[in-house]
C-alpha positions in Angstrom: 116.9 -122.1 244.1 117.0 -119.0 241.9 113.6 -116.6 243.0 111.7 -116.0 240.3 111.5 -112.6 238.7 108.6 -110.2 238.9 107.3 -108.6 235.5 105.1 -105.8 235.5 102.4 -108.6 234.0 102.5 -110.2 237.2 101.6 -106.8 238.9 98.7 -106.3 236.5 97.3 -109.4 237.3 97.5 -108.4 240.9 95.0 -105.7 240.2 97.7 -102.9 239.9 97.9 -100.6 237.0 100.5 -99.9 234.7 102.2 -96.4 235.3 105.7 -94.4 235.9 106.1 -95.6 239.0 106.0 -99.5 238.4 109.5 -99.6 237.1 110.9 -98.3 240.2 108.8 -100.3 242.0 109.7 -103.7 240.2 113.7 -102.9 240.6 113.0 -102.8 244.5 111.2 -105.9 244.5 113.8 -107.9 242.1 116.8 -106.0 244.1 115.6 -107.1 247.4 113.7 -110.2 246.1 110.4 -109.6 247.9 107.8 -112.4 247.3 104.2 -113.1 249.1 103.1 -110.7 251.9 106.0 -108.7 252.4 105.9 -108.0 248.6 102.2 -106.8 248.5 102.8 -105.0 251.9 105.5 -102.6 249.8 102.7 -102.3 247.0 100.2 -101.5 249.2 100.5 -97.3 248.7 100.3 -98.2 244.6 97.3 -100.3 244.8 94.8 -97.8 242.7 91.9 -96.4 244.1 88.5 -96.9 243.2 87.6 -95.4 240.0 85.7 -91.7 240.4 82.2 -92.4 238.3 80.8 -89.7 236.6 78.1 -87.6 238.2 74.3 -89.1 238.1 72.9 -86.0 237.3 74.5 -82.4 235.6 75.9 -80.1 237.9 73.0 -77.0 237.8 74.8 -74.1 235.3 73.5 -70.8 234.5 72.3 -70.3 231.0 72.7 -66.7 229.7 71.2 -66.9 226.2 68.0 -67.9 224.5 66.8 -68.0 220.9 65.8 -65.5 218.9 64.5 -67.3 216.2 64.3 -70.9 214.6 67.7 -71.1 213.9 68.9 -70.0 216.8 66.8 -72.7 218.8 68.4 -75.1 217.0 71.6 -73.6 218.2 70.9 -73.2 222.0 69.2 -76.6 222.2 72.5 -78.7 221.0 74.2 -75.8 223.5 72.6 -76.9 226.5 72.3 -81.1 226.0 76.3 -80.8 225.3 76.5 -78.7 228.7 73.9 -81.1 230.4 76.6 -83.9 229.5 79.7 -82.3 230.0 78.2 -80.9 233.6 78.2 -84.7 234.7 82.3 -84.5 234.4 83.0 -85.1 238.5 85.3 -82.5 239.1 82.6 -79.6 238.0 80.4 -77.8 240.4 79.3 -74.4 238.2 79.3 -73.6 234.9 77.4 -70.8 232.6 76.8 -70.3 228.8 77.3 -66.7 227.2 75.1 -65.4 224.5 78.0 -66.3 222.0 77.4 -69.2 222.7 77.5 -72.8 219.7 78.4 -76.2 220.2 82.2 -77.6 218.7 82.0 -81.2 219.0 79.7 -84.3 220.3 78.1 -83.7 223.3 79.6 -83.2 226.4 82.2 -81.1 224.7 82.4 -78.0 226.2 80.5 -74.9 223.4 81.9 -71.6 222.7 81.1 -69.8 225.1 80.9 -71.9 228.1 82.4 -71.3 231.5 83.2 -74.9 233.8 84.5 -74.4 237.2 86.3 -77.2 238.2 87.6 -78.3 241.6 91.5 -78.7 242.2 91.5 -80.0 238.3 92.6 -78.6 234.7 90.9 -80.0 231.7 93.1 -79.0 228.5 90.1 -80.0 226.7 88.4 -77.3 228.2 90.3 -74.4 227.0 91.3 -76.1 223.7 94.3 -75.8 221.5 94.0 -72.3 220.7 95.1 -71.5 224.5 94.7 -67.6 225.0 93.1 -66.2 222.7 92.9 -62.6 223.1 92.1 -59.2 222.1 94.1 -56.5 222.5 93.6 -52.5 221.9 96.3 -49.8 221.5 95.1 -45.9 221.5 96.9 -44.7 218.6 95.2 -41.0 219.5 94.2 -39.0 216.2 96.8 -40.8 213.6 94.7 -41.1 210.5 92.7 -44.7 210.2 93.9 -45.9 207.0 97.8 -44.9 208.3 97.6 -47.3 210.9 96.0 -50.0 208.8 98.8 -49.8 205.9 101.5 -50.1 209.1 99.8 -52.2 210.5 99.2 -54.9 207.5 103.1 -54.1 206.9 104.4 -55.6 210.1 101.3 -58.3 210.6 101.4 -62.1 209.3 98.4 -64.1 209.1 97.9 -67.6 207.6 100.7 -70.5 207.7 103.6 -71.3 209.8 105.9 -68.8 211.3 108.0 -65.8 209.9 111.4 -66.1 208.7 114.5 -65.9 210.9 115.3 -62.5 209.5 112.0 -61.0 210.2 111.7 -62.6 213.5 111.1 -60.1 216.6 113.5 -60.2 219.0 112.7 -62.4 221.4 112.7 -61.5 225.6 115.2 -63.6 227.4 113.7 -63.6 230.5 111.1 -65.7 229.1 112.8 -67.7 226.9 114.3 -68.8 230.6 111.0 -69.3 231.9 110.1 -71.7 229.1 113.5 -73.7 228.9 112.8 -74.5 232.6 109.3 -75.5 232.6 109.6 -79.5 230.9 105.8 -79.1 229.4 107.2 -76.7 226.9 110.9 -76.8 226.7 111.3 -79.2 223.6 113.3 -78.3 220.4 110.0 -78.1 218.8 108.2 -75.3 221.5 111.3 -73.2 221.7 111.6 -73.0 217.7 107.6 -72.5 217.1 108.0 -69.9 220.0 110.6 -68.6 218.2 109.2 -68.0 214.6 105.5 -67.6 215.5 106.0 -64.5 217.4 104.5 -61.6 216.0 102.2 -64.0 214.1 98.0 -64.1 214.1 96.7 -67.3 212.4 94.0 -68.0 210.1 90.2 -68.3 210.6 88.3 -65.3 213.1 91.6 -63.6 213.6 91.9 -60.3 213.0 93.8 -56.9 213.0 90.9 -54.3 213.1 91.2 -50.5 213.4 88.3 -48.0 213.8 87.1 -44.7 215.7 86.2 -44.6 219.3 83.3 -43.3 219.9 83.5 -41.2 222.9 87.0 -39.8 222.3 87.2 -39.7 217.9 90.9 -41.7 218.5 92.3 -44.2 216.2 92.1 -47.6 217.9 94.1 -50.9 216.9 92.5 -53.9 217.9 94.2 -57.3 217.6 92.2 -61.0 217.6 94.6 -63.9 218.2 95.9 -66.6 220.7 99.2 -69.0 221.3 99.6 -70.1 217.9 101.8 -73.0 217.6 103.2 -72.5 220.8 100.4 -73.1 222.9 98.8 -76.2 220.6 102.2 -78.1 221.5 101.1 -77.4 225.2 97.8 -78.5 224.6 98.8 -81.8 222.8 101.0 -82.6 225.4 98.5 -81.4 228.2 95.7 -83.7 226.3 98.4 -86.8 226.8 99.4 -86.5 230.3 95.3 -85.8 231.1 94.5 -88.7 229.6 96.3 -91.1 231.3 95.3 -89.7 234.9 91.4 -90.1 233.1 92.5 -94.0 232.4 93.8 -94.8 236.0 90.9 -92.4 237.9 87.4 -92.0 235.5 87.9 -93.9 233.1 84.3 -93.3 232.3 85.1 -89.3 232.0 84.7 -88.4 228.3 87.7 -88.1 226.9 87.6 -84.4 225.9 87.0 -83.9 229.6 90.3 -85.6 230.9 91.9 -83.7 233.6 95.4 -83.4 235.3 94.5 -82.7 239.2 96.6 -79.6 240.6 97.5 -81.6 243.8 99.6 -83.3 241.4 103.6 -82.5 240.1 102.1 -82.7 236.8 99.4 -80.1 237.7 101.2 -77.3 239.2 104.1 -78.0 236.3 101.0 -77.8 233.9 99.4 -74.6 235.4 102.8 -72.4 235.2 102.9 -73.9 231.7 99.9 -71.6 231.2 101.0 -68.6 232.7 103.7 -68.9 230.3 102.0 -69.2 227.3 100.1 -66.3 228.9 102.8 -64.1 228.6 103.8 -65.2 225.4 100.6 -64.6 223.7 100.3 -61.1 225.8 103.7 -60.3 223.7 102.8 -61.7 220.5 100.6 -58.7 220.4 102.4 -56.3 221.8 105.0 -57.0 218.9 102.9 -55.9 216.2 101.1 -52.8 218.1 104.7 -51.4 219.1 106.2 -52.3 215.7 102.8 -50.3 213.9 103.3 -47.3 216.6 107.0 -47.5 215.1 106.2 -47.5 211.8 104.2 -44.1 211.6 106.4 -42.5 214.6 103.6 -42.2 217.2 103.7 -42.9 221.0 100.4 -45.0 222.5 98.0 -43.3 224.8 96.8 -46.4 226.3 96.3 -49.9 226.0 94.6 -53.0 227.6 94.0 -56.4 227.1 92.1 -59.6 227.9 92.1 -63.6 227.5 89.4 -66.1 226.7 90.3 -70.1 225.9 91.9 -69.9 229.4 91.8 -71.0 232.4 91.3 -68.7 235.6 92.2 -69.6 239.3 90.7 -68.6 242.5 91.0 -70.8 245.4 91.3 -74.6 244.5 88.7 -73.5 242.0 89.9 -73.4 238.1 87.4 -71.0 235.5 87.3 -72.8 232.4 86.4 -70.5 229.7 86.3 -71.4 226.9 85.5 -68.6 224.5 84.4 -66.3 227.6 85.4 -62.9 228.5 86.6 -62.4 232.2 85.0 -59.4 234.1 86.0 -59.9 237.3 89.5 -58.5 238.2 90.3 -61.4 240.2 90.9 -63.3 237.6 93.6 -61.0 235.9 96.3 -60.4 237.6 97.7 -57.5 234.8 94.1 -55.8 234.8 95.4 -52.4 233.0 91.1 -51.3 231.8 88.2 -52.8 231.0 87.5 -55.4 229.1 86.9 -55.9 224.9 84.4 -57.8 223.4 84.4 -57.5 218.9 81.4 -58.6 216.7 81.8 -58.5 213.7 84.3 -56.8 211.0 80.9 -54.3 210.0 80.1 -54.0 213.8 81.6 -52.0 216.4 84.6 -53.5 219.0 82.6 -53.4 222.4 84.9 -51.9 225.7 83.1 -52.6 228.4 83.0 -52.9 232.2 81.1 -55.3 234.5 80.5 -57.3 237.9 80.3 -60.6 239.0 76.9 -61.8 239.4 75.6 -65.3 240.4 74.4 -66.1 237.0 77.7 -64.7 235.0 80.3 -66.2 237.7 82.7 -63.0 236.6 82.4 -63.4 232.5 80.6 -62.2 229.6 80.8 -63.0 226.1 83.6 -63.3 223.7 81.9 -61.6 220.7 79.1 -63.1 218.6 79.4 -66.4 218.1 77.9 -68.4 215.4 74.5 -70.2 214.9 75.8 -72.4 211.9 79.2 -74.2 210.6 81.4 -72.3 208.0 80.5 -75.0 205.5 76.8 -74.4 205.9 76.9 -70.9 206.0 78.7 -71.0 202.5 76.0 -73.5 201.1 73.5 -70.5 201.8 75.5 -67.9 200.0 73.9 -67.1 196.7 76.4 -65.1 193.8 79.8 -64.9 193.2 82.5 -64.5 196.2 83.3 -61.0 194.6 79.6 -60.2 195.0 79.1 -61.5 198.1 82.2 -59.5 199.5 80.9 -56.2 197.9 77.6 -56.6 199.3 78.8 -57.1 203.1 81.6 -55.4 203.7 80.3 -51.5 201.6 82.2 -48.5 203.0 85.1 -50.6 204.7 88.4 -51.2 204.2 88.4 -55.3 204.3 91.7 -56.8 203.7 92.3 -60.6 203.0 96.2 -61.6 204.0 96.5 -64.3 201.7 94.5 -61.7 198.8 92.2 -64.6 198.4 88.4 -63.9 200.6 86.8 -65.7 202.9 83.0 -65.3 203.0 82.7 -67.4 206.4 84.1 -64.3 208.1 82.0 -61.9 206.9 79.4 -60.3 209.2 76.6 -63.0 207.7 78.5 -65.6 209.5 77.9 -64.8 212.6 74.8 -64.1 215.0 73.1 -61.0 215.2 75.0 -58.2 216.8 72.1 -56.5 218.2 70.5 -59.3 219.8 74.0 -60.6 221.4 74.0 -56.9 222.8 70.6 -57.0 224.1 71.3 -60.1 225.9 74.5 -58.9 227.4 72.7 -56.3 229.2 69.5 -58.4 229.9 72.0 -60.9 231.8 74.0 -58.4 233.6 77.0 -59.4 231.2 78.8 -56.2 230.9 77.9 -52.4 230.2 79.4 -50.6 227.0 81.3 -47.9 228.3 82.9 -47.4 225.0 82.3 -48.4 221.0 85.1 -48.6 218.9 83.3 -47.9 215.0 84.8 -49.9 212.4 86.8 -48.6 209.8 88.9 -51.6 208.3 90.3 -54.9 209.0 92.6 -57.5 207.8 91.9 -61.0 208.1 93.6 -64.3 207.2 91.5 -65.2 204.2 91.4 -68.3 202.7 95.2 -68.9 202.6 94.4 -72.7 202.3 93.3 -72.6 198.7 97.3 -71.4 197.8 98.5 -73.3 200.7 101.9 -73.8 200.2 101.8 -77.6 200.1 99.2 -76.7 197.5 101.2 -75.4 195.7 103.9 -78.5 195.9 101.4 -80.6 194.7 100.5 -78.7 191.5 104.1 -78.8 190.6 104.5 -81.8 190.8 101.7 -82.4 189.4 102.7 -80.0 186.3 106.1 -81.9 186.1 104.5 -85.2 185.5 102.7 -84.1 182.5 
């Protein structure tokens, strides 16, 4: 009599769950037709555990901001009840919110400017798709300010996509290797967006600003942006692989707070993913500061750096910050000065230094934040955008990529530079060492409204009639 054969529904109803390693298993079974006792004796190591349930009350963070007005209480109310449910995520045991700090989703999702330490566990969700973003200044000594802008917006490229393949930088093959052996990002897709996005800043509070340092009068390039397309493939797959860990461990963990456990193949593969795109975004700046020192002939007198939308490792503990500033040297292993925290375009480029404290757990804040959406802060603008761009930006040199403006990145957008500052230094979240005083900046703009899909459409449009 022929022995029947097992299907991976007759595991399931077992009380197994579905996964990568129930094809494998059901081959051994058919190939050595294992039935009864024997057969759940093999399955034994696969039977899942029980599911990990979600914390009964918040991990206790440290909260490093408070209102300064009605608006603001708003703000840090909806901060704190989304970091009172994401704290309940089982693998977190500290956390912390920076003055920056505004919510980004439904609660539970971790704000701008929170920090969630984690145990032996990444959550992609917790450093988001725009994987380091960064800041980075050179010291272009006394080269004139308005020089190194025009250079500067010559080499640049904000807004959609990628640049073409002849104005591609060249990119380092020692990375490239790096990236065709890691199997998180070595895809046609990664390798082409790596490619073509190179030397590339974005859209939305991205930014190439230069201005005058304070202490020493010298020209300083300052550049806002992350991974770009390179990193939000990671994150996508990242999210994927997280999720279905969440679904066979918590299945009760939000889903924004999936994690992939480092203990794992998956976790390890996932964290030198990371340092990759690390690298990669480390050199996406350094592209357009050499290419600018290039183009005016001058040689750099320094330079330094730093992440947020990372995640930092010390221990079997991961730093989760998402739109925080690391202090603590620990958690960069490149450390080259201290650390850079920008405003607003009208406001001065912060360089700071700082120590770990209890309360700060290494970081300070990313810049300013915001107390209310884009979309209502451009329901409470009053005049034209012409007007409204005169009025805030007087005595700079404000430059839109796409020449069209964007009034959600002007300084009204964002929260009060002063008080972010007095906060910094009421929480022991960095001392100014340095100011670097605005003189201009370039900025995406509002390169949607010509988008070039737009643009398609109008055509077509146009042809029809």
């Amino acid at each position: 009599m022929e022995t029947k054969r097992i299907t991976g529904h007759d595991l399931i109803e077992l009380g197994f769950k579905s996964g990568k390693w129930m094809k494998e298993a059901l081959d051994h079974i058919n190939e050595n037709e294992l039935q009864g006792e024997e057969m759940l004796m093999y399955l034994e190591p696969f039977r899942p555990g029980p599911e990990i349930e979600l914390l009964e009350e918040p991990v206790a963070f440290n909260i490093n901001i408070k209102a300064e007005n009605e608006l603001e209480e708003d703000n840090v109310e909806k901060v704190i009840t989304s970091m009172e449910v994401l704290m309940k995520t089982p693998t977190l045991v500290n956390g912390a919110v920076m003055p920056d700090a505004c919510p980004t989703g439904p609660a539970g999702t971790i704000p701008v400017g929170g920090v969630a330490v984690a145990k032996n566990a990444i959550h992609p969700g917790m450093h988001s798709a725009d994987i380091c973003c960064s800041v980075m200044l050179t010291d272009f000594g006394k080269a004139n300010p308005k020089n190194v802008l025009d250079a500067a917006h010559s080499v640049t490229h904000f807004g959609y996509g990628g640049r073409s393949r002849e104005n591609q930088f060249r990119f380092p093959a020692d990375l490239l290797e790096e990236i065709e052996n890691n199997i998180f990002l070595n895809d046609k897709k990664s390798i082409s967006v790596a490619r073509s996005h190179l030397g590339t800043q974005g859209d939305g509070n991205h930014f190439l600003f230069v201005g005058i340092s304070k202490k020493t009068g010298n020209t300083m390039l300052v550049t806002h942006h992350g991974s770009r397309g390179f990193g939000a493939n990671l994150f996508t797959k990242g999210m994927k692989v997280a999720e279905q860990f969440r679904r066979e461990l918590s299945p009760k963990t939000l889903k924004q707070n999936a994690w992939i456990p480092y203990d794992t193949e998956e976790g390890k593969t996932y964290w030198e993913a990371l340092q990759i795109i690390r690298k990669w975004t480390k050199k996406n700046h350094e592209v357009l500061h050499d290419a600018t020192l290039e183009k005016l002939g001058v040689q750099k007198e320094n330079r330094f750096w730093n992440e947020h939308n990372f995640v930092f490792k010390d221990g079997d503990l991961f730093y989760h910050a998402k739109g925080a500033t690391p202090l603590d040297p620990k958690f960069m292993p490149d450390i080259t000065g201290p650390r850079l925290i920008p405003l607003n375009m009208s406001e001065p480029v912060l360089i700071v230094s700082g120590k770990t404290t209890n309360s700060n757990l290494g970081f300070a804040p990313h810049g300013a934040g915001r107390n209310v959406s884009r979309t209502q802060h451009r329901k409470s603008k009053t005049g034209t955008v012409e007007e409204i761009f005169v009025q805030e930006t007087k005595g700079l040199d404000v430059r839109f990529f796409s020449n069209e403006i964007d009034i959600t990145e002007l300084p009204s957008a964002y929260k009060n530079a002063e008080a972010v500052r007095n906060q910094m230094s009421e929480y022991g979240l960095g001392e100014v060492i340095d100011e670097v005083m605005p003189y201009g900046c370039i900025m995406a703009g509002d390169w949607e409204k010509n988008a070039p899909w737009k643009r398609r459409k109008k055509k077509r449009k146009s042809n029809k009639k």
